[in-house]
C-alpha positions as CSV (number, residue, x, y, z in Angstrom):
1,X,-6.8,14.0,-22.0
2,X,-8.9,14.1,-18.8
3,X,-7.1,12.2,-15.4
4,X,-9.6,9.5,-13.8
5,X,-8.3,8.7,-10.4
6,X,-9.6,5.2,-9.3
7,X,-10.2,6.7,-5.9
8,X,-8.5,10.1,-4.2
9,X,-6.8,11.7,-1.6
10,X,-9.7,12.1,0.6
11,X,-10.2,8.2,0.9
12,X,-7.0,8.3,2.6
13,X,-7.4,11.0,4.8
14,X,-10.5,8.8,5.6
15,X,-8.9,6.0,6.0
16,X,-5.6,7.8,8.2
17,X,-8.5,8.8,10.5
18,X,-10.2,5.7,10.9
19,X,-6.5,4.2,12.0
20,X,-6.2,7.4,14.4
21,X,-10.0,6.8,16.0
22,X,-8.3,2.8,16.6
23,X,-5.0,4.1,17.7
24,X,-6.8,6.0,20.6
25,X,-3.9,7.4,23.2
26,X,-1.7,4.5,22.3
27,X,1.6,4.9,19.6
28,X,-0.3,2.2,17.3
29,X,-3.7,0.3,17.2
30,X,-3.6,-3.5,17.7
31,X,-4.6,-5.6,14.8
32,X,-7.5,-6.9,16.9
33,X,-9.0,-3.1,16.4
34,X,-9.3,-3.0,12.7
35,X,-12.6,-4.3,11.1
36,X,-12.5,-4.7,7.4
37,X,-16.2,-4.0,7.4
38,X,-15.5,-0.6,8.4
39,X,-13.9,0.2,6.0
40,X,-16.0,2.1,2.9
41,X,-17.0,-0.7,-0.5
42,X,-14.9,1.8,-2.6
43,X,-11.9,2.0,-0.5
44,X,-11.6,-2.0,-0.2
45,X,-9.8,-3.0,-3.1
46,X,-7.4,-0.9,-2.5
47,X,-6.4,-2.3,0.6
48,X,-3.2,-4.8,1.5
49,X,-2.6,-6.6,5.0
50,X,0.9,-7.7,5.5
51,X,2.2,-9.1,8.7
52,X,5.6,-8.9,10.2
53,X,6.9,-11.8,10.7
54,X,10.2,-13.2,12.8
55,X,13.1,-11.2,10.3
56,X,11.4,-8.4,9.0
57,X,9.5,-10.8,6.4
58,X,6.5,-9.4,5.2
59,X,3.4,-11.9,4.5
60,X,0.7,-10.3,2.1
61,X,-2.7,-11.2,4.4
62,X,-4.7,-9.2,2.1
63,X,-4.2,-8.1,-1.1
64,X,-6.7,-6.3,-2.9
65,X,-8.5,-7.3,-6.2
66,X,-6.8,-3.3,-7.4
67,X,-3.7,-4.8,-6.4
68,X,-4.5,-8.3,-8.1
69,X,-5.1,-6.3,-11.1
70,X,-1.8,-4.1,-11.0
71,X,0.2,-6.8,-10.7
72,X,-1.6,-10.0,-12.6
73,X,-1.6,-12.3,-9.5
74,X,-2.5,-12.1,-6.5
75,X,-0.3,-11.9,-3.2
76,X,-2.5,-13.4,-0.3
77,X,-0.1,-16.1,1.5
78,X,2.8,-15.0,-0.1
79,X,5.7,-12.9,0.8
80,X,6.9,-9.5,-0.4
81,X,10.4,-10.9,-1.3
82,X,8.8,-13.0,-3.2
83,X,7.5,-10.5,-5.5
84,X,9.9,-10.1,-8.8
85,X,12.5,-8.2,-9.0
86,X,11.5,-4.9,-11.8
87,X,14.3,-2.3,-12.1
88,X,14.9,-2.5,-7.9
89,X,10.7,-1.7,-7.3
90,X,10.6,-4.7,-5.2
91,X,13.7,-3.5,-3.1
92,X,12.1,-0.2,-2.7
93,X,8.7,-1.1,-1.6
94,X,10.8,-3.5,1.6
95,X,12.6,-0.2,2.3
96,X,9.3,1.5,2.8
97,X,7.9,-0.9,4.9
98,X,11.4,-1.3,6.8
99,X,11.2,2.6,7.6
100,X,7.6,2.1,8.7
101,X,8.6,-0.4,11.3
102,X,11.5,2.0,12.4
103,X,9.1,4.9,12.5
104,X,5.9,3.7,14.0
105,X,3.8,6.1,12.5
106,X,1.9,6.4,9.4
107,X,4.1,6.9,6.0
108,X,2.8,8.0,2.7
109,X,4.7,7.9,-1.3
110,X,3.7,9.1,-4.3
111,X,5.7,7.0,-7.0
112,X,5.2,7.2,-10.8
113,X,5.4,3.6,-12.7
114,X,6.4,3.0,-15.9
115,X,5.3,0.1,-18.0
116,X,6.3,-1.0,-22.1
117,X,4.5,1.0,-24.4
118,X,5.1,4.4,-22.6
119,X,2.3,4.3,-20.3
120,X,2.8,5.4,-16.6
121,X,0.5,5.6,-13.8
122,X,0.6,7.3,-10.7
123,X,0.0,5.7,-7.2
124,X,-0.6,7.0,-3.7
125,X,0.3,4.6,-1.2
126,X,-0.8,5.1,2.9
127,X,0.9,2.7,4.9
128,X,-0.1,2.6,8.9
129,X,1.5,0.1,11.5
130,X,-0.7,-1.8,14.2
131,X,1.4,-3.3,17.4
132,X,-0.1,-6.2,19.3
133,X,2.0,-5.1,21.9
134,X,2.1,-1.7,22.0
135,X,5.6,-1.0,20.8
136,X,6.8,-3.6,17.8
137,X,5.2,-3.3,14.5
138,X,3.3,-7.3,13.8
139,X,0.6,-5.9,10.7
140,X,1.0,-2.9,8.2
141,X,-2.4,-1.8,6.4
142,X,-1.9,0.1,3.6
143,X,-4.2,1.6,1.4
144,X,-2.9,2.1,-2.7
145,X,-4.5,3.9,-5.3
146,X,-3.5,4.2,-9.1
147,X,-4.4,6.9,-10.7
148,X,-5.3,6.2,-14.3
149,X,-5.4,8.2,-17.8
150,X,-8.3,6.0,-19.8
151,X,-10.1,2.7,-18.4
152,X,-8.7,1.0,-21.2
153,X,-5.3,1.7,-19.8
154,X,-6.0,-0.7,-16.9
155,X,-5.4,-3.7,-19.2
156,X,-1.8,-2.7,-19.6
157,X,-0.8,-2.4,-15.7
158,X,0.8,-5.2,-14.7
159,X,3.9,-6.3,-13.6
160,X,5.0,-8.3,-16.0
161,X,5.7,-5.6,-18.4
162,X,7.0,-3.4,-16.0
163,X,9.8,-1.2,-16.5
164,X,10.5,1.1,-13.8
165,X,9.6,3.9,-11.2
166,X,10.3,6.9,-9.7
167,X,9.2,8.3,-6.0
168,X,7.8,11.6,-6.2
169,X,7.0,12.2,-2.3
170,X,7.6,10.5,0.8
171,X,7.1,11.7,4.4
172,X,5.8,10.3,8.4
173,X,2.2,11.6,8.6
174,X,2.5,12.2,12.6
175,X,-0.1,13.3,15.5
C-alpha cells in the first residue's frame, strides 16, 4: 500500500526557516515576530501555540484543526497536563517541551503511534521557542504532521483509542 503524508519534511524545513528569518542575530524570536498569516494555507493546521506559563505549565493557544482531529477535541485554552494520560504519551510530550525550554533551540521527534485495531501512524513534530525577553522561553510553535496509510484511516486517529508510542528520532536542530 502506497504512504500519503498529510504534509512533508520540506514544510518544516520551511517553516524552521521562517523561525530563523524572525530569530535574526538573537538566540530566539519574540512572539511579537510571528504572523500566522505568514505562514503557508497547507502548513496551518498543523500548527500548535502553547505558552509557558509561571511553573513550566504549558497552555495550548493554538491548536490545529489536524491536531483537533488526532486527538477528537480540541486544546485551545487548555493545558497540556490536562491532556489524558495514554501509556505515559502525555508525560513524554511535557518532557519534550521541558528540554526545549532547557535547550533554546529548535527540537525535532519522529514518534510512531499506535491506536486499537493495529493501525499506527507516524508523526513529525518541529518544535521552536520564542523569548519575549531574549533569554526565557514564554511561547513554543510547533508544527506536527501525521503521516497516513489510506484517508480512511484518519477516522480512527484519535486519542481515545489510543494505545501507545514509540520515539524513533530526536535531536536540537542548531545554527
Amino acid at each position: 500500500m502506497q504512504r500519503k503524508q498529510a504534509t512533508g519534511i520540506d514544510d518544516l524545513d520551511w517553516v524552521l526557516g521562517y523561525w530563523r528569518s524572525l530569530r535574526r542575530d538573537r538566540i530566539m524570536p519574540s512572539r511579537r515576530d510571528f504572523d500566522p498569516t505568514d505562514i503557508p494555507p497547507k502548513i496551518l493546521p498543523h500548527l500548535l501555540l502553547v505558552e509557558v506559563q509561571d511553573g513550566n505549565r504549558f497552555l495550548y493557544r493554538i491548536h490545529g484543526t489536524a491536531h483537533v482531529e488526532a486527538a477528537g477535541w480540541d486544546m485551545t485554552g487548555s493545558y497540556l497536563h490536562e491532556l489524558p494520560e495514554r501509556g505515559g504519551y502525555r508525560d513524554y510530550i511535557v518532557g519534550i517541551y521541558e528540554r526545549l525550554l532547557d535547550e533554546k533551540a529548535p527540537l525535532f521527534t519522529e514518534s510512531t503511534i499506535h491506536w486499537k485495531e493495529y493501525v499506527s501512524r507516524s508523526t513529525q513534530r518541529l518544535m521552536m521557542p520564542f523569548s519575549n525577553d531574549g533569554s526565557t522561553v514564554h511561547h513554543v510553535l510547533s508544527v506536527q504532521m501525521f503521516e497516513f496509510v489510506s484517508s480512511d484511516d484518519r477516522l480512527k486517529l484519535n486519542l481515545s483509542d489510543f494505545e501507545g508510542f514509540g520515539e524513533t528520532q530526536r535531536y536540537v536542530v542548531h545554527g
